[in-house]
N, CA, C and O of each residue as an XYZ file, in Angstrom:
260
protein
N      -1.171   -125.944   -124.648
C      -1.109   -127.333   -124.349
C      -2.041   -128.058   -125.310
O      -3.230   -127.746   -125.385
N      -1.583   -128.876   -125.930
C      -2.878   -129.926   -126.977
C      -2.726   -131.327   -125.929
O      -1.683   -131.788   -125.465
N      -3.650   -131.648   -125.803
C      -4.365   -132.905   -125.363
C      -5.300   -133.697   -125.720
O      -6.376   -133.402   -126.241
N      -4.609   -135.424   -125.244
C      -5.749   -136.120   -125.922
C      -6.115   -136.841   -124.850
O      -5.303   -137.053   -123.949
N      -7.475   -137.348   -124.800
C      -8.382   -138.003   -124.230
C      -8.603   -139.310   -124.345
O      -8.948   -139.413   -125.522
N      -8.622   -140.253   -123.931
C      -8.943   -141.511   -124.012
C     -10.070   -142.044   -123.231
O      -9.804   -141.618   -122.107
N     -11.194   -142.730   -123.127
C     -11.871   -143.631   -122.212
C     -12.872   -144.643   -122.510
O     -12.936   -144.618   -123.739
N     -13.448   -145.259   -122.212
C     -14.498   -146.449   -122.463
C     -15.627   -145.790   -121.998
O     -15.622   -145.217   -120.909
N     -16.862   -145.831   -122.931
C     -18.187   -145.658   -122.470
C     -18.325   -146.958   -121.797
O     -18.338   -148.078   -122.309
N     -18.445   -146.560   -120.346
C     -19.226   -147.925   -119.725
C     -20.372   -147.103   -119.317
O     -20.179   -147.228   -118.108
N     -21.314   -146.431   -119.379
C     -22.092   -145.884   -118.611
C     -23.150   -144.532   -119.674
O     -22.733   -143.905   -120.648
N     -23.965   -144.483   -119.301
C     -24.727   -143.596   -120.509
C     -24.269   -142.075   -120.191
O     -24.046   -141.553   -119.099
N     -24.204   -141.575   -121.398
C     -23.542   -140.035   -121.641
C     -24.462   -139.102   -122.412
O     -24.594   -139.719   -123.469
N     -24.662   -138.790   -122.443
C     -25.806   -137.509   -123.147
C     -27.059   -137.881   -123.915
O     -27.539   -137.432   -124.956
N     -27.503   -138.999   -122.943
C     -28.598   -140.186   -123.798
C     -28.399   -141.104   -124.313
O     -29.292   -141.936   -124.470
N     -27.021   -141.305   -124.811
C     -26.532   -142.561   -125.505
C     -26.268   -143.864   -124.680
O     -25.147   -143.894   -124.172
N     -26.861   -144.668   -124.502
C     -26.372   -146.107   -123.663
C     -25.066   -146.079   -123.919
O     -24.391   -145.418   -124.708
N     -24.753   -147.102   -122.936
C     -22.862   -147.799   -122.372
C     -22.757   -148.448   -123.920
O     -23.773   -149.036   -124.290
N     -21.499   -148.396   -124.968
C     -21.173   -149.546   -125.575
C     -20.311   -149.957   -125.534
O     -19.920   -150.765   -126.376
N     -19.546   -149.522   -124.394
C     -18.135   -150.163   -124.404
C     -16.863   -150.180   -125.183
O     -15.779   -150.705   -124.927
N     -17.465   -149.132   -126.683
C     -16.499   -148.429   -127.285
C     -15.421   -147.316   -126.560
O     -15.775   -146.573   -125.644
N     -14.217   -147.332   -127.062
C     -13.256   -146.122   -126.432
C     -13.631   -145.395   -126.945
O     -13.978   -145.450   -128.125
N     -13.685   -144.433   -126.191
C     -13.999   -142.710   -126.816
C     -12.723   -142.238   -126.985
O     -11.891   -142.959   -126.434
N     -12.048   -140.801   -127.835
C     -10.948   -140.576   -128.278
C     -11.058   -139.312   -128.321
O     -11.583   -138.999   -129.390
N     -10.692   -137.928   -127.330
C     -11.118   -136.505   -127.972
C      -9.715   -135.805   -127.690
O      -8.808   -136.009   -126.883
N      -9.857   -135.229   -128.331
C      -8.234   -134.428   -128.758
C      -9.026   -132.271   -128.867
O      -9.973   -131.788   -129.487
N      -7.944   -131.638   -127.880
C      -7.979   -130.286   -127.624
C      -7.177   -129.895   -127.643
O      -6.197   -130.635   -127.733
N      -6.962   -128.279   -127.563
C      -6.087   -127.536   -127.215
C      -6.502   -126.409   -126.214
O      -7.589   -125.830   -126.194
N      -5.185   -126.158   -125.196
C      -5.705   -125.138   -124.282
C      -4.568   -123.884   -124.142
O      -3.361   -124.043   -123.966
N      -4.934   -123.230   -124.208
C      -4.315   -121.715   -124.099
C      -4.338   -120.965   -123.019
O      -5.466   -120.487   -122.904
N      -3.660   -120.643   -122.200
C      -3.187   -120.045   -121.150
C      -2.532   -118.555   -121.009
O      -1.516   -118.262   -121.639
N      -3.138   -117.708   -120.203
C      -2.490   -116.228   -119.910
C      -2.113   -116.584   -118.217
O      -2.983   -116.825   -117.380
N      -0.858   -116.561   -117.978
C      -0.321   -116.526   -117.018
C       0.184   -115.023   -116.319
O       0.955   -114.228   -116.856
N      -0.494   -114.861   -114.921
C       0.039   -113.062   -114.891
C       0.082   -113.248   -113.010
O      -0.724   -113.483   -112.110
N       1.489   -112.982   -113.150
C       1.969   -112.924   -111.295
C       1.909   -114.428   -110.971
O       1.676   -115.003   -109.907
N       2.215   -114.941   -112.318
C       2.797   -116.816   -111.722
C       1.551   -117.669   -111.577
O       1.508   -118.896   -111.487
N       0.289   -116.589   -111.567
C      -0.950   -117.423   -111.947
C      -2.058   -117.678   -113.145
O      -2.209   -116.693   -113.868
N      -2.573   -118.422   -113.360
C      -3.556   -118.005   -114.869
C      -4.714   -117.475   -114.826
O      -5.782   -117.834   -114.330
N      -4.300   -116.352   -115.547
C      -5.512   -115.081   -115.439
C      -6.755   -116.089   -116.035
O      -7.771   -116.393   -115.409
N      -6.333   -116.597   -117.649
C      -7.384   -116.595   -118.288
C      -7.047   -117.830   -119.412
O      -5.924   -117.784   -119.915
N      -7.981   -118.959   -119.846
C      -7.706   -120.241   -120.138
C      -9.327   -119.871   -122.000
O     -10.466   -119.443   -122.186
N      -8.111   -120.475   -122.778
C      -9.032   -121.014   -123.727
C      -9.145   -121.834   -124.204
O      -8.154   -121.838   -124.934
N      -9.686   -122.710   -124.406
C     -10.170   -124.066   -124.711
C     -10.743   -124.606   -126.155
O     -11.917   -124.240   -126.219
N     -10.450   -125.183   -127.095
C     -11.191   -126.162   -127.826
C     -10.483   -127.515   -128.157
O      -9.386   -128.010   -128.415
N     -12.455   -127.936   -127.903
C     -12.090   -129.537   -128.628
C     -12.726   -130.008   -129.493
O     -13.726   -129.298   -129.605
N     -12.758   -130.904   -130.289
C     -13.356   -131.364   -131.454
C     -14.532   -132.602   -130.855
O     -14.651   -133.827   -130.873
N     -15.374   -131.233   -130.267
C     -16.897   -132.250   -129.946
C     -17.869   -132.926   -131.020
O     -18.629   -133.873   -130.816
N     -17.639   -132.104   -132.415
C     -17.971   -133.292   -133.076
C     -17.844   -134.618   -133.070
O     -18.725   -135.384   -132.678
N     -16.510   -135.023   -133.594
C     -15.795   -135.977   -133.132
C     -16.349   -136.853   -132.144
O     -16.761   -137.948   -132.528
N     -16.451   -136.438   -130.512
C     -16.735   -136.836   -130.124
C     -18.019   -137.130   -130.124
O     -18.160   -138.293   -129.748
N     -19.228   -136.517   -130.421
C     -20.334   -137.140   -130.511
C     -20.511   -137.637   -131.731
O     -21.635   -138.092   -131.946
N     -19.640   -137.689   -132.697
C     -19.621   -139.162   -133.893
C     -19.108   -140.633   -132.868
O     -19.417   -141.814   -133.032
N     -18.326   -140.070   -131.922
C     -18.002   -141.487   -131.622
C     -19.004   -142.062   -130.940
O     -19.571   -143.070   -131.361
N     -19.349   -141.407   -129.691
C     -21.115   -141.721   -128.847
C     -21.982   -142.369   -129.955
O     -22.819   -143.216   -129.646
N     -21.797   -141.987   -131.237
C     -22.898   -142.725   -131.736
C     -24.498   -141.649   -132.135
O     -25.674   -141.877   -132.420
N     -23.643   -140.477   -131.935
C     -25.147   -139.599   -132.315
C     -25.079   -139.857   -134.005
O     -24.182   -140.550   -134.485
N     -26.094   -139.241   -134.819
C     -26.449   -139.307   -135.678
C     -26.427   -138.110   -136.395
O     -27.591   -137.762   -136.596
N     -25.486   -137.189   -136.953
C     -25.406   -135.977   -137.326
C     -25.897   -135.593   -138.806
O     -25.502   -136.025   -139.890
N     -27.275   -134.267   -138.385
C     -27.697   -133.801   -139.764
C     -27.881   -132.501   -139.953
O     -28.192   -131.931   -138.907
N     -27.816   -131.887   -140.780
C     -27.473   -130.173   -141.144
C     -28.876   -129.682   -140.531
O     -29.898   -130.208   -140.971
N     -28.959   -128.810   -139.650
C     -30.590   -128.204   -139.414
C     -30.814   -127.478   -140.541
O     -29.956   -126.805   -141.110
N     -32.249   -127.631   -140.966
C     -33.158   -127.215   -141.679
C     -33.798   -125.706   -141.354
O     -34.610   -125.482   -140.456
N     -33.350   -124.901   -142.114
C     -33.396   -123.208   -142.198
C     -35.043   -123.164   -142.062
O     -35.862   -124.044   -142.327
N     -35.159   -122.349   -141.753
C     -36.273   -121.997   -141.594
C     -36.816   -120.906   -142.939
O     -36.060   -120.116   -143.504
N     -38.162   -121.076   -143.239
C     -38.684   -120.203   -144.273
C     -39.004   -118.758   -144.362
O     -39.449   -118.288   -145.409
């Protein structure tokens, strides 16, 4: 299944204040179905993405010496 996400920050999310921007996240999910039920579910989404849209500030960590 691929899915997309839609919603409005009205409300603070992982530290980031409300801006009232739509948020937009897009996944895919993978499914093992066994005796008509799902054994086992895999999941990704492009959380980058989404925390470019929140408004985080993304920078490469610094390796250590």
């Amino acid at each position: 299944m691929r899915y997309t996400f839609r919603g409005t920050l009205e409300g603070e999310v992982e530290g980031i204040p409300a801006t009232g921007k739509v948020v937009e996240v897009k996944g895919i999910e993978i499914v093992r179905i066994e005796n008509g039920k799902i054994a086992e579910s895999w999941q990704e989404v492009n959380i980058l993405r989404y925390r470019e849209q929140l408004g985080y500030e993304l920078k490469p960590k610094e390796r250590g010496k």
